[in-house]
C-alpha positions in Angstrom: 101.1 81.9 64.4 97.2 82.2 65.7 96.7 79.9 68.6 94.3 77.1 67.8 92.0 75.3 71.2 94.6 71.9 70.2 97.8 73.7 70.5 96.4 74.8 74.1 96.7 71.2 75.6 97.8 72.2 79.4 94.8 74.9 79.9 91.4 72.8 81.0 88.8 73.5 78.6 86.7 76.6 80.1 90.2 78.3 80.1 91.1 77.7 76.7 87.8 79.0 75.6 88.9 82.2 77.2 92.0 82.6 75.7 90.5 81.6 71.7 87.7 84.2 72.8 89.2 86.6 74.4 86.4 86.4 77.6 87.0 87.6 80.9 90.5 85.7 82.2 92.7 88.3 80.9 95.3 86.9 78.4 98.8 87.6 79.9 97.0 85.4 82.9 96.5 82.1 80.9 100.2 82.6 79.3 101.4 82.9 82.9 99.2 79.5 83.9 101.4 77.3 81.7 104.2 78.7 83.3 103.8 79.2 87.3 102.1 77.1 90.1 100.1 80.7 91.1 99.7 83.9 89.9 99.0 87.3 91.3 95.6 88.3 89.7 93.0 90.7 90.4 89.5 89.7 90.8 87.1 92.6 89.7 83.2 92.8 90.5 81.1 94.6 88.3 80.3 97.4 90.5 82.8 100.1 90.8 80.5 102.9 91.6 80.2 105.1 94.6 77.2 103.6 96.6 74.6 106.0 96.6 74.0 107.1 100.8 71.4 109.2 102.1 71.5 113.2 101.1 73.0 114.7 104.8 72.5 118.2 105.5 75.1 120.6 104.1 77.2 121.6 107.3 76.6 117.8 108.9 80.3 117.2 110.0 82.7 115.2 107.2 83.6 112.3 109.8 80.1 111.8 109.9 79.9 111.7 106.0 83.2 109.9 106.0 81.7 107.3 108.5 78.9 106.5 106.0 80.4 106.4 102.9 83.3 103.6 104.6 80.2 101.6 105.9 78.4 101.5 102.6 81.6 100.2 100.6 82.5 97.2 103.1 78.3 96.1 103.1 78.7 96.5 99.4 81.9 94.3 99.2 80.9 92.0 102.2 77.8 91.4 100.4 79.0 90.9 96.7 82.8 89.4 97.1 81.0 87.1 99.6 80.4 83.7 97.4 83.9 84.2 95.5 85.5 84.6 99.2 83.8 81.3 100.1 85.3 79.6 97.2 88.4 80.8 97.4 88.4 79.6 101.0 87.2 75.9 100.3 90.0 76.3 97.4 92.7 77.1 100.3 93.5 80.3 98.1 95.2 83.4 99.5 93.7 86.4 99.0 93.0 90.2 100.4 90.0 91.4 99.7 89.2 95.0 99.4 86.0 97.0 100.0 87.4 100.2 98.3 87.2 99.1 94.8 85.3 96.4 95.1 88.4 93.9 94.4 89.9 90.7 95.5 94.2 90.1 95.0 94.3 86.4 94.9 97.1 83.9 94.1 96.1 81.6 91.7 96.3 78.5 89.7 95.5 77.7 86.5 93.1 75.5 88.1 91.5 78.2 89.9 91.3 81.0 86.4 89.3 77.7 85.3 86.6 78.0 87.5 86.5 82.0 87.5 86.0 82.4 84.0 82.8 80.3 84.7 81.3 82.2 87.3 78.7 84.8 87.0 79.4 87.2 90.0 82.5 88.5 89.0 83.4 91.0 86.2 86.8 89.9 84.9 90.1 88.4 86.3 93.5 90.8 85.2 96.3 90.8 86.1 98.3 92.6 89.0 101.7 93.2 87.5 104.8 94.9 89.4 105.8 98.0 88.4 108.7 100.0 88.2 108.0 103.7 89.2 109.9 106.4 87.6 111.2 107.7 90.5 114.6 110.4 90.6 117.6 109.8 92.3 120.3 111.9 94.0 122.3 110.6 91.4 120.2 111.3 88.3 120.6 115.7 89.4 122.7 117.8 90.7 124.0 116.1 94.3 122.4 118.1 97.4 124.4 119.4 100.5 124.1 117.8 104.0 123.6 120.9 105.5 120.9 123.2 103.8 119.6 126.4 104.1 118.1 127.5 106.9 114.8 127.1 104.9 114.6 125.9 101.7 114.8 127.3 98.9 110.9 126.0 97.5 109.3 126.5 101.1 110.4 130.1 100.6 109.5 130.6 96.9 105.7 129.9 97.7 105.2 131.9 100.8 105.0 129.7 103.5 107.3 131.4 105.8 105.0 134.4 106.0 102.0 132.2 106.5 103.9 131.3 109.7 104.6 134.4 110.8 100.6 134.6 110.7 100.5 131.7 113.0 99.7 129.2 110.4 101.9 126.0 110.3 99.5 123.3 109.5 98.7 122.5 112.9 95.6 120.8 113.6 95.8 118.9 110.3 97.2 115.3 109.2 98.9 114.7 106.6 99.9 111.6 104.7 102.0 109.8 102.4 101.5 106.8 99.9 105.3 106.1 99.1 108.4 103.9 99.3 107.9 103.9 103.1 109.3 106.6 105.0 112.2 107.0 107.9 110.0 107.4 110.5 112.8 109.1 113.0 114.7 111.1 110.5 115.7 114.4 112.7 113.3 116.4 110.4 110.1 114.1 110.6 110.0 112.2 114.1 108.9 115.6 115.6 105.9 115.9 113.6 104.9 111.8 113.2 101.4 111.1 114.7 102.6 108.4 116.2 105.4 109.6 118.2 104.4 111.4 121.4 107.9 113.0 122.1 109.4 109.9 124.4 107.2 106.5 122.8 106.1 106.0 119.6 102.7 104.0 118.5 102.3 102.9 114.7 99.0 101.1 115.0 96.2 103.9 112.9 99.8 105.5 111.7 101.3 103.6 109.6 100.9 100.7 107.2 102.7 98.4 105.1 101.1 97.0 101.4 104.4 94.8 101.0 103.5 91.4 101.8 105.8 89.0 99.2 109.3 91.2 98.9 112.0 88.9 98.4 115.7 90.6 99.8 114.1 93.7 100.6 115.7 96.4 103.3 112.5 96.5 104.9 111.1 92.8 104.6 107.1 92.5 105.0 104.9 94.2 106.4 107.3 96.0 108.9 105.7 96.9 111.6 107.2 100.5 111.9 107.8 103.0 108.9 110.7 102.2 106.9 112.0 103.4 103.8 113.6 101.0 101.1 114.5 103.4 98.9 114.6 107.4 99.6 112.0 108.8 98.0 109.0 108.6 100.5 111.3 109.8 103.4 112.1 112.9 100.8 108.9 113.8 99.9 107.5 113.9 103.5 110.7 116.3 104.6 108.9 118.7 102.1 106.0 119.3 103.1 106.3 118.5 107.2 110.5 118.7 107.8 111.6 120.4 110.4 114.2 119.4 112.9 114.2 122.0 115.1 117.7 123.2 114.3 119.3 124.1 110.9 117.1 122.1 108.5 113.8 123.7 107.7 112.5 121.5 104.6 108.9 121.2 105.6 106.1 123.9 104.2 103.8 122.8 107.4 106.0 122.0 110.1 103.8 122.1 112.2 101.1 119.5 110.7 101.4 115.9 111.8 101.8 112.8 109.2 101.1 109.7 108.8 102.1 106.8 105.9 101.8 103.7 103.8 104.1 101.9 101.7 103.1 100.9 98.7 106.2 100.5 96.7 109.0 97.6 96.8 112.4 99.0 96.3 110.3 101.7 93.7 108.5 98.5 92.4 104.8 98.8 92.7 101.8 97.4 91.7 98.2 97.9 91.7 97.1 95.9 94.7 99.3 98.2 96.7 98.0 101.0 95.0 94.3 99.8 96.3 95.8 98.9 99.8 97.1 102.1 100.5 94.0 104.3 99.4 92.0 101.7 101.4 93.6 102.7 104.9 94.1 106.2 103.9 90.0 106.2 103.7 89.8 104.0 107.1 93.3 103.3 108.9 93.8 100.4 110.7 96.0 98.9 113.7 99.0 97.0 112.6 96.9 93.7 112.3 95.0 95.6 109.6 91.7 95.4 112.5 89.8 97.6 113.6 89.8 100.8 110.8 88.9 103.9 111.8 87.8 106.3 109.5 87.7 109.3 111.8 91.5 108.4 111.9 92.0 109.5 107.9 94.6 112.1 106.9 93.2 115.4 105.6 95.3 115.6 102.4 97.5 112.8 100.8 100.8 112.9 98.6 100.9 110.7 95.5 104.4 110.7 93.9 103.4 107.7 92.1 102.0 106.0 88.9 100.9 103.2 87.2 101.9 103.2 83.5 100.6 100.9 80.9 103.8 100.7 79.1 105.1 98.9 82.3 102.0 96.8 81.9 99.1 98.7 84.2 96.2 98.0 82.6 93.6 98.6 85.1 89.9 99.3 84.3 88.1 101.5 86.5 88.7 99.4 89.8 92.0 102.0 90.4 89.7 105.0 89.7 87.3 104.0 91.7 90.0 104.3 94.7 90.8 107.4 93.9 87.0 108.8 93.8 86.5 107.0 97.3 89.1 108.7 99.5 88.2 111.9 97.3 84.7 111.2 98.3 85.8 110.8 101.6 86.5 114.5 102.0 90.2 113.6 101.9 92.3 116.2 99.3 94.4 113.9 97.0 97.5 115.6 95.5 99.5 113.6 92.6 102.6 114.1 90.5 102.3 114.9 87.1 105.0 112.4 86.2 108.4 113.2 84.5 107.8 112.5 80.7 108.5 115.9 79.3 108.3 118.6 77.9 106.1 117.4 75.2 102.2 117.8 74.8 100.3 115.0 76.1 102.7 113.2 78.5 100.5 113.0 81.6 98.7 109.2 80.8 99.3 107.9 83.8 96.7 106.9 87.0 96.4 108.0 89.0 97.2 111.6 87.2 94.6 111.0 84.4 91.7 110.8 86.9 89.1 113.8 87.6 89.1 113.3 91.1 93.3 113.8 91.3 94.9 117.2 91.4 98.0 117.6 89.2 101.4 118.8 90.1 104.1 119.8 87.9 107.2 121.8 88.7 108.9 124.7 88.4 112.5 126.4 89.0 113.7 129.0 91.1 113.4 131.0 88.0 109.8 130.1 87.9 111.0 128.1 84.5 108.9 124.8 83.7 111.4 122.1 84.2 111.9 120.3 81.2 111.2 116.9 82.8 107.9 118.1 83.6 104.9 116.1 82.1 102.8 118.5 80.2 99.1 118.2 79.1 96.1 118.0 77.5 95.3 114.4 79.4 93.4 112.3 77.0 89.7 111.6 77.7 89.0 114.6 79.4 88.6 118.6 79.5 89.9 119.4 82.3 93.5 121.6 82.2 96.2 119.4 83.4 98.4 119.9 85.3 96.6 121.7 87.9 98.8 124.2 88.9 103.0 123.9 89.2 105.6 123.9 92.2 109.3 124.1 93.2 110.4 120.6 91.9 113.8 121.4 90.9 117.4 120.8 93.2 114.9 120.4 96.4 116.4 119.8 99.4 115.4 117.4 101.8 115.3 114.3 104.2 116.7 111.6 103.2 116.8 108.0 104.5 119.5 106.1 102.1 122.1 106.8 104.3 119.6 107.8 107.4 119.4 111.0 109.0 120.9 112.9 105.9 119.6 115.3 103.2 119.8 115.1 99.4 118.7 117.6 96.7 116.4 115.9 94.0 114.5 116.9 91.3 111.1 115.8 89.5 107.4 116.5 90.0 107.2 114.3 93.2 109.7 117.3 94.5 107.0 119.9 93.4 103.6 117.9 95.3 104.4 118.0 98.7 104.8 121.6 98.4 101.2 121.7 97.4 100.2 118.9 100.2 101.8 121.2 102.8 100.4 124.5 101.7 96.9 122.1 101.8 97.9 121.8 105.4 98.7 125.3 106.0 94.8 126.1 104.3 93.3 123.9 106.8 94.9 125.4 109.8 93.8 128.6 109.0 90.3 127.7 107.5 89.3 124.4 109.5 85.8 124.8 107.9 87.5 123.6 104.5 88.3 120.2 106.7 86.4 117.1 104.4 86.2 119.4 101.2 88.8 119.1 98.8 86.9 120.9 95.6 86.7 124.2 97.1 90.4 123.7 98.9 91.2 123.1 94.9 89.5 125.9 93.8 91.3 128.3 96.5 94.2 126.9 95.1 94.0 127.1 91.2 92.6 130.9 92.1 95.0 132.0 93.9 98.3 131.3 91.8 101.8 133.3 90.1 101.4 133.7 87.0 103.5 137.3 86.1 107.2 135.6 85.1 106.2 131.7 84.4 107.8 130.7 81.8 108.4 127.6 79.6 112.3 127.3 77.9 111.5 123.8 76.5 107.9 124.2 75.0 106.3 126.7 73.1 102.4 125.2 73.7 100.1 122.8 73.7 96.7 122.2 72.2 96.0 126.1 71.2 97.2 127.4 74.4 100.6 129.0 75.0 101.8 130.5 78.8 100.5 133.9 77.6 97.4 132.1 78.3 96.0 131.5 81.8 95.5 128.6 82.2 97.5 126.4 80.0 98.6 123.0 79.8 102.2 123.2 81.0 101.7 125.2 83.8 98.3 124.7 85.3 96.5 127.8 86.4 100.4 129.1 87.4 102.9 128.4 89.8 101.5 128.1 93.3 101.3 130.5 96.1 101.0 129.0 99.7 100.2 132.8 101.1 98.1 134.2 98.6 96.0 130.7 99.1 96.1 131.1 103.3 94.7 134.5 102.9 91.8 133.4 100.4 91.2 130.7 102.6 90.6 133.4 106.1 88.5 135.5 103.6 86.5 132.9 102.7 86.0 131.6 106.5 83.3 134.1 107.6 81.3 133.0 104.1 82.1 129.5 102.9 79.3 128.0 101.8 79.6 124.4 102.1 77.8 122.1 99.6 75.8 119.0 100.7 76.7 115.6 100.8 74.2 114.0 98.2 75.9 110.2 98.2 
């Protein structure tokens, strides 16, 4: 039955007008109104671009560029989100603001979507739903020992082993994790957190937590330490740092440092989070979110996360805009292909869709796709996704769900920290490539295995089959931490660095 402006008696009259014309107020949100005393919404400005800076001169130093690009979005915000804020604030409304995508997460009432959808200075107000991330479980593969070999089996598949032998660990470089939260003294990763100093540890710059409104969670709100609610973060960072010294070599770059932010509750995220975390990740603050720092910033970031609009993610641009800021930052931003194959056309999720991301699927020990592996073309654009593939199959690693123990796992957010610690291991060798992620991509897609890739489950997508290089199952091939340290030192003597034009 089409709603009518009389059979909407509880919404005030701007708000009705919304929901009969489909305006600004998103939908779902005025359903929601009848329903709840607040909402979680998302209030979205216009502007989502990059703000245009001054053109710096090509070898000026990436903090520097960094430094200016974090200034420029917080004048933007301050100066656009200011009259909302002020509102908001006379309304007694909680809210975050954030200066990354030019977005404000704010509880509100039906009261409150009133006077938004009359206001001028805003784009829209959506919604900021909680999603459930398709994350594996020990459970959902084959169960991993407690004790593994003495390095495992994907760190040795890609090279990294010789790379240290070259005297390239990844030290030098920071790397970081946008995750379930992470077990910050797990044998395998206290040695190599930024904010332990081998007797004390310091979160403040090192960690943050997006979950402010859990109810019964492990962790509670915004813990003040890294904590994992779930498994998975802890997992992924024991791939590409691990290393406890002893009989438990999981870590491609054990010798890099990491830092972290939760943005998942119990696996459940949303896009708020999302925003939060790449916000810090570009400028990182103390524990009382004060005083960011942008010279603080990881060098490359793992993102074994999405944000599917089956679940209900329907962002515009404001996520995308995240993702092309920390980018733009000069930070390298690695994300899972997801684990919707092995049909055509299964990576639709941010933030794997986006330009600015590079794609990870994954591989066996038999250099097989894995079946679960999302394949391409992405929709909307021409780029071949994924990028390239990695070990993402039986991985063993930290774990945190009983602490201090290991699990084997499988999926694509298995295969990306191998490419976030071979990232790592690039940047140790070649600290010119520090603040440039395109050409630390390129050295990447260049430099993989192709001879012996296969695909059991899929024949080909879009024209292309895995006789062709590159293809849309497999990337550009399966990567090569080695060959892509020894591109990187060739390249050292000659890298040309482009300028910054804004």
């Amino acid at each position: 039955m089409r709603k009518t402006l009389s059979s909407l008696p509880l919404l005030p009259l701007a708000l009705a007008l919304n929901s009969a014309l489909a305006a600004d107020v998103a939908p779902g949100l005025i359903a929601e109104a009848q329903q709840h005393a607040r909402i979680d919404a998302l209030i979205v400005f216009a502007d989502q671009s990059r703000p245009l800076l001054a053109p710096m001169d090509a070898h000026a130093d990436y903090r520097a560029r960094r430094r200016a690009l974090v200034d420029a979005l917080r004048a933007r915000a301050q100066t656009q989100q200011s009259g909302v804020r002020e509102w908001l604030d006379a309304r007694g409304v909680a809210y975050r603001p954030y200066w990354i995508a030019n977005t404000i997460v704010a509880k509100l009432s039906a009261s409150d979507l009133d006077g938004l959808a009359a206001r001028s200075d805003i784009a829209r107000v959506a919604a900021n739903p909680r999603l459930t991330a398709r994350l594996p479980r020990p459970g959902n593969t084959a169960p991993g020992p407690q004790v593994v070999e003495s390095i495992a089996w994907g760190v040795t598949k890609i090279g990294a082993p010789t790379a240290w032998a070259a005297g390239y660990t990844g030290q030098g470089v920071v790397v970081a994790g946008e995750d379930t939260g992470y077990q910050w003294d797990h044998p395998a990763l206290q040695p190599h957190y930024r904010g332990w100093d081998g007797s004390a540890a310091d979160h403040n710059h090192n960690w943050h937590d997006s979950i402010h409104d859990s109810v019964g969670n492990d962790c509670g709100n915004d813990s003040p330490f890294p904590c994992d609610d779930f498994g998975h973060g802890t997992h992924t960072a024991g791939t590409f740092v691990g290393d406890d010294g002893a009989t438990h070599q999981t870590g491609v770059a054990p010798g890099a440092k990491w830092i972290g932010c939760r943005n998942m509750d119990g696996g459940v995220g949303t896009p708020a989070r999302y925003i939060e975390c790449m916000q810090w990740m570009l400028a990182p603050t103390d524990l009382n979110d004060e005083n960011p720092d942008p010279d603080l910033a990881p060098d490359v970031i793992n993102n074994s996360w999405g944000c599917p609009t089956d679940e209900g993610c329907t962002v515009g641009d404001e996520l995308e805009a995240a993702v092309d800021s920390v980018v733009a930052g000069g930070i390298f931003f690695a994300a899972a292909a997801a684990n919707d194959g092995p049909d055509c056309s299964t990576i639709t999720a941010p933030p794997a869709i986006y330009d600015a991301s590079f794609v990870v699927g994954a591989t066996d020990s038999g250099d097989r796709m894995a079946g679960f592996s999302s394949r391409g073309p992405v929709s909307g654009i021409s780029l071949i996704r994924p990028d390239l593939s990695g070990p993402g199959v039986n991985i063993t690693s930290s774990w945190a769900r009983p602490p201090n123990t290991y699990q084997s796992d499988s999926g694509t957010s298995m295969a990306t920290p191998h490419v976030v610690g071979t990232v790592a291991l690039i940047l140790s060798a070649a600290p010119a490539l520090k603040g440039h992620p395109d050409q630390v991509a390129a050295i990447l897609r260049a430099t993989t295995v192709t001879d012996g890739v296969t695909d059991p489950s899929n024949t080909g997508c879009n024209g292309l089959t895995m006789s062709d290089w590159p293809n849309y199952q497999a990337g550009y091939g399966r990567l090569d931490a080695w060959a892509a340290v020894q591109a990187a030192l060739s390249a050292a003597d000659t890298l040309f660095v482009d300028g910054f034009d804004g």
